[in-house]
N, C-alpha and C positions, 0 to 999 in steps of 0.2 A: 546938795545933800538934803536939804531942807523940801526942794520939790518931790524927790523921788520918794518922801514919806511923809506928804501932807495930803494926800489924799487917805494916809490911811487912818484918820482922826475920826472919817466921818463912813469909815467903812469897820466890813468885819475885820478882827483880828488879822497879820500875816502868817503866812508859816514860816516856821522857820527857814524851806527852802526860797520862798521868795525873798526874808530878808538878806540871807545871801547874794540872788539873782541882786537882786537891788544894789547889797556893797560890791556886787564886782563889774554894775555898770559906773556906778560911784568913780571907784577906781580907777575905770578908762578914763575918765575924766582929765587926770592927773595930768595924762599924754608921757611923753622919753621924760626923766629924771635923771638927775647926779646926783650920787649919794656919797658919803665919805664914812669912811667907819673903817673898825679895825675887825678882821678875819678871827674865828672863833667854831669851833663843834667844828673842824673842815673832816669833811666825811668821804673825800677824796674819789675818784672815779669808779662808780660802780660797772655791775656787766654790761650795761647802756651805754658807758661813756658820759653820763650827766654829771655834773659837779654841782653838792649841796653844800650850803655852808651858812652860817647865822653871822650878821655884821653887828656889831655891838658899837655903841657912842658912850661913852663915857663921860663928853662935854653935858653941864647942865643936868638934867634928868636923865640917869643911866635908861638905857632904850634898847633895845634889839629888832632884829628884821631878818624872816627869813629870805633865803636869796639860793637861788636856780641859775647855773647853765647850763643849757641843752649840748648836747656832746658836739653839735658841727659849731656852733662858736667856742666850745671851749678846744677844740683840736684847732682851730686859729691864734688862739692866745701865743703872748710872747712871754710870760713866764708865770711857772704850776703857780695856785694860790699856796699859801699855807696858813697856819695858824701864828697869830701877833701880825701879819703882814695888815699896815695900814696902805684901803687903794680906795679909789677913786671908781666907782663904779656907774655904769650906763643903762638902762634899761626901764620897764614899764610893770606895774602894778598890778599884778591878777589875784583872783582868789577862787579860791579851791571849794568851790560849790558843797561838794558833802558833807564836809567837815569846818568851812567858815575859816580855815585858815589864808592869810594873805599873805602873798610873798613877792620882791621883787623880780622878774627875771630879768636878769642880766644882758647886755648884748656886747657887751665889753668890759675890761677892766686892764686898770694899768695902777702903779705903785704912786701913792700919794710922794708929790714934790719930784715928779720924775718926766712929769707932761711936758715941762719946755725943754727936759733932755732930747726926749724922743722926736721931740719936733723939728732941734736945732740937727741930729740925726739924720733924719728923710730928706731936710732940707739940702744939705751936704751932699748925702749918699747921690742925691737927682742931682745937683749942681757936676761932682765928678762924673757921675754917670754921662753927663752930655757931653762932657770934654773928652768920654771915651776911655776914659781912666780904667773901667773896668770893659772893655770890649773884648770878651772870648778868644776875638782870633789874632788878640796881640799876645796872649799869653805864650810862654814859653816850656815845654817837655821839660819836666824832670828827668837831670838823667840817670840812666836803667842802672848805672853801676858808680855810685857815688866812692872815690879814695877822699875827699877833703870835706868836713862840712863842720858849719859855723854857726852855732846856737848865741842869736840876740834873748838875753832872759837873766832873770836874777840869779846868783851866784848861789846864792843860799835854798833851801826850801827842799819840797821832793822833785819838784817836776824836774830838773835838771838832770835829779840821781835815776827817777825813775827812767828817764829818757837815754838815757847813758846804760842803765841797766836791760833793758831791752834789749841795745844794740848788742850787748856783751851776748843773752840769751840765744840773739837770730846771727849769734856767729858773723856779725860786723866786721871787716878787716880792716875798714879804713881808720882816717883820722878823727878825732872829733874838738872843734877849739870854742873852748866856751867865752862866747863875747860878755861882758860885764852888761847889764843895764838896769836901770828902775823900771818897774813896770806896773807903780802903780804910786800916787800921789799929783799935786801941783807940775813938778818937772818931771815927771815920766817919759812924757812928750818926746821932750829935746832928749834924753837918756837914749830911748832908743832909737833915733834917728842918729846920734853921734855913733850907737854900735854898728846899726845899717852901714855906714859910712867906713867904719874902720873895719868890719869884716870885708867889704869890698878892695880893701888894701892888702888884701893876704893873697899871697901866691898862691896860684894853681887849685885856686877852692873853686868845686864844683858845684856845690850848695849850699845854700843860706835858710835858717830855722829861725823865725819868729813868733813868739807865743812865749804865755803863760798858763798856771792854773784857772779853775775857773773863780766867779768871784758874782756879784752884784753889780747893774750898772753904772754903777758909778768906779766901782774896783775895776774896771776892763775899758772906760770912757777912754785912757792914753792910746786906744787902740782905732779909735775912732776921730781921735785928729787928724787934720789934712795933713799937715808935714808926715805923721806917719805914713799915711795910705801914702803920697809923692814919693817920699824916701823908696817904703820897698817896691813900689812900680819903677822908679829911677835904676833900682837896683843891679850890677853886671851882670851879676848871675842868678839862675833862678831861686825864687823864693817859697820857702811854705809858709802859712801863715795859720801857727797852733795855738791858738789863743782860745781859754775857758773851755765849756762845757758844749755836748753834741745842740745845744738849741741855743747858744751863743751866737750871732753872728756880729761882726764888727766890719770894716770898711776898710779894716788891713785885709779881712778873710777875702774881701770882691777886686782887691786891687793885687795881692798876689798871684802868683802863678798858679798854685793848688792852695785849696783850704785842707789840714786836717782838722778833724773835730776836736781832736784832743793833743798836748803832745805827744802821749804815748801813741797816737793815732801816725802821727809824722815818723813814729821809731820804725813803725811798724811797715811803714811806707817804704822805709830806706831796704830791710831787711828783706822784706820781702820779695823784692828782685833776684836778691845774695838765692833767698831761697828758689825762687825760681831755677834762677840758672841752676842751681846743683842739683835741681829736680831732671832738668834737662839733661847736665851733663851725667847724672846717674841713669837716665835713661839712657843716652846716647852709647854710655860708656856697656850697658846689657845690649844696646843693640848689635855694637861694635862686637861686642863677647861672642854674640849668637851668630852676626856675620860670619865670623872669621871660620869659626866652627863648624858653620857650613859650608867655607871654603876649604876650610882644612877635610873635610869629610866628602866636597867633590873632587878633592885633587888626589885623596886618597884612593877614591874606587878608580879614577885613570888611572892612578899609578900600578893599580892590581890590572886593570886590562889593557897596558901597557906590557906588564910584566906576563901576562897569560899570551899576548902577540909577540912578544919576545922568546916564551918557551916554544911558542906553535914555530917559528920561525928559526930557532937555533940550528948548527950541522946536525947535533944528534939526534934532535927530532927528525930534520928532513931527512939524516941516511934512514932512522928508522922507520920511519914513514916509509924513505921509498921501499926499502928491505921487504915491511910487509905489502908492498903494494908490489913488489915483484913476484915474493910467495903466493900471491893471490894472483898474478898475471899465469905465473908458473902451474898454479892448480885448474885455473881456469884453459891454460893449453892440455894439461895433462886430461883434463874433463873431456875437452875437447875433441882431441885425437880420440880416446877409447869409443866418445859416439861417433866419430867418422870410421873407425873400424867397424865398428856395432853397423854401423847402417851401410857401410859397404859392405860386411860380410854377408847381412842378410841380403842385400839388393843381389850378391853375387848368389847366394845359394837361391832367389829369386829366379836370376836367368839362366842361373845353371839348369833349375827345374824345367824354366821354359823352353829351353834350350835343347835338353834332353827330350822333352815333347816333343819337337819339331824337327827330332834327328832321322833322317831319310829309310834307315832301316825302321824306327818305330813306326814312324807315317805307314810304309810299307806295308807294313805287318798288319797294321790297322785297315787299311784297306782293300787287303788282299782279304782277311777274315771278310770284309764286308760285298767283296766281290763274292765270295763264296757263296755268302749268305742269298746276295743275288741270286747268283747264279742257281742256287739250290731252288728261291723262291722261283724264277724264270723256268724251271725246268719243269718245278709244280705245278705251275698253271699253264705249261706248253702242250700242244696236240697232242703230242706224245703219248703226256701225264696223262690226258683226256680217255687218249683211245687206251693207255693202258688200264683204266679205270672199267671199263666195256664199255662205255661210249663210243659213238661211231658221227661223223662229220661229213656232212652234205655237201657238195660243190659245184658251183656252176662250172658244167662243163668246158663253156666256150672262153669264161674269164679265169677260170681256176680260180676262184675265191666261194668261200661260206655262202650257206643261204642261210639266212636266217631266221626266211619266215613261211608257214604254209604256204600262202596266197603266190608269193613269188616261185614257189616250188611248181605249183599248178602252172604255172603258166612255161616255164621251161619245158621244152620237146626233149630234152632229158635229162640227167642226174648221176652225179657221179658221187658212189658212197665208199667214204675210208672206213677200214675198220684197222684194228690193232695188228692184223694180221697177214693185209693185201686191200684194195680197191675192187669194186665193181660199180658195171654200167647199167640202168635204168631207162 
């Protein structure tokens, strides 16, 4: 200390932020401390998660100390600080440059007179831990649906009532036998190891509960001796182990079959299967509902098309089906017949017509008018016609046929001319 401000004898003035700089190189100095003091002003976890709190000494020169922990050591802590609590504290000396305040911060803290528990603790916990005492894959299933179950725990108090009262709530059906023990003092110990022991003498009991309320370390240590942790590991059947508060943990909780955190936690444990299942079978019991319903609703429409194949198929449908299928076969010949008349009669008055055409006296008659008509034309354009017109017709004399042309007329030695009336020669 003495160095870090002897140079300023012979200089100017400091400021006051270097006297600071100065006390909080000072203070590293110091290096990790134990501190011991009792808890005071505790200002409890802000929106950070930091815990502040003043340690006060009352030995000697009443004193105080501010004192910090940062949220990720204080979320490792094994139990909240509070106020009056005397602990034992761990940590290094800083100071708060702008303001000159110093404070310890903390990197641990445990309850003064509590250090060789916790030691005697870890030691144990690793000794069974390596015998396997707590190995995960020897534990044993709770089972799903508890009728017997045997609470090691004080006679008196609430945790019994509460835990009983629960069961009553989550509609528990089975039994519940409260085993007697101490579970906190000098013989706690052997208390509930003799209950461990005589609940496993009861008939047909499915489950075994151990635990208490919660308490202080040293109020919950009977939970943390070896005969306990043996005992309920020893145990026939399986064990819960409901002892103190959710941030408890004891050596009966790693050597049991389940930890609950509380006993009303282990109530809740039992119940909650009960619940389950009735969730199930209320479900099962709407699905079944809805099944049936939709069976009942396919059997119904067969049964209506059943009963509709039944009416299609009865005598009276089929005589009356066939009835109209014979009125309809009947109308359909009656149809019938009128167009094979219809079309016979006309085909007949058809070939009657033709027929009548092609009758020997009509033919006849038709072609005698047409011979006429010939013949009238034949007559018109015959020599006759000609010479009766006064025309007169030239002929070779020697072939009796026409001339019909000057040139060959010159040339004939003579000429024979018809008139209407007689011939002459040329």
């Amino acid at each position: 200390m003495d160095d870090l401000f002897a140079s300023q004898k012979k200089s100017q003035p400091l400021s006051v932020g270097e006297v600071n700089l100065r006390m909080r190189a000072a203070a590293a100095e110091f290096g990790e401390l134990e501190v011991r003091g009792e808890i005071s002003d505790f200002r409890g976890a802000n929106g950070s998660g930091h815990l502040y709190f003043t340690l006060k000494d009352d030995s000697g020169v009443p004193a105080s100390l501010n004192v910090a922990i940062w949220a990720g050591v204080a979320a490792r802590l094994h139990v909240l600080p509070r106020n009056g609590m005397k602990v034992v504290l761990k940590g290094r000396l800083d100071v708060y440059v702008p303001r000159g305040n110093y404070s310890l911060i903390a990197t641990s803290l445990r309850e003064e007179g509590k250090g060789d528990l916790m030691a005697q603790y870890e030691a144990l916990k690793a000794r069974l831990a390596a015998e396997g005492l707590f190995d995960p894959a020897s534990k044993r299933p709770v089972p799903a649906f508890v009728k017997t179950v045997a609470f090691v725990t004080a006679p008196t108090g609430a945790v019994i009532h509460d835990f009983c009262q629960l069961l009553q709530n989550g509609a528990f059906a089975g039994t519940v036998i409260l085993v007697p023990a101490k579970v906190q003092g000098p013989d706690a110990a052997e208390s509930i190891v003799r209950g461990i022991e005589l609940a496993n003498r009861i008939r047909d009991l499915d489950l075994l509960v151990v635990g208490r309320g919660g308490g202080s370390l040293e109020d919950l240590w009977c939970f943390n001796e070896e005969i306990v942790a043996r005992a309920v590991k020893a145990s026939c059947v399986p064990v819960i182990s409901a002892v103190g508060h959710q941030t408890d943990f004891t050596l009966s909780d790693f050597a049991a079959d389940l930890r609950a955190e509380t006993p009303s936690a282990a109530a809740e444990i039992l119940v909650k299967n009960r619940r389950n299942l009735l969730d199930r079978l209320e479900n099962a019991a709407g699905t079944l509902e809805d099944e049936t319903q939709n069976l009942l609703n396919l059997r119904e429409r067969d049964l209506d098309l059943l009963g509709l194949r039944l009416e299609k198929q009865s005598p009276q449908n089929y005589l009356e089906h066939e009835r109209l299928r014979l009125d309809n076969l009947s109308q359909r010949l009656e149809n019938s017949r009128e167009r094979v008349f219809s079309g016979t009669s006309l085909k007949f008055s058809n070939l009657q017509t033709r027929l009548d055409s092609l009758r020997p006296e009509k033919f006849l008659e038709t072609h005698q008018s047409l011979l006429e008509q010939l013949e009238a034309r034949l007559r018109a354009s015959g020599i006759e016609a000609t010479l009766n017109r006064g025309f007169a017709v030239v002929f070779n004399p020697q072939k009796n046929v026409p001339v019909t042309s000057a040139g060959t007329a010159k040339k004939l030695p003579g000429l024979k001319i018809r008139f209407k009336d007689g011939e002459i020669t040329r």
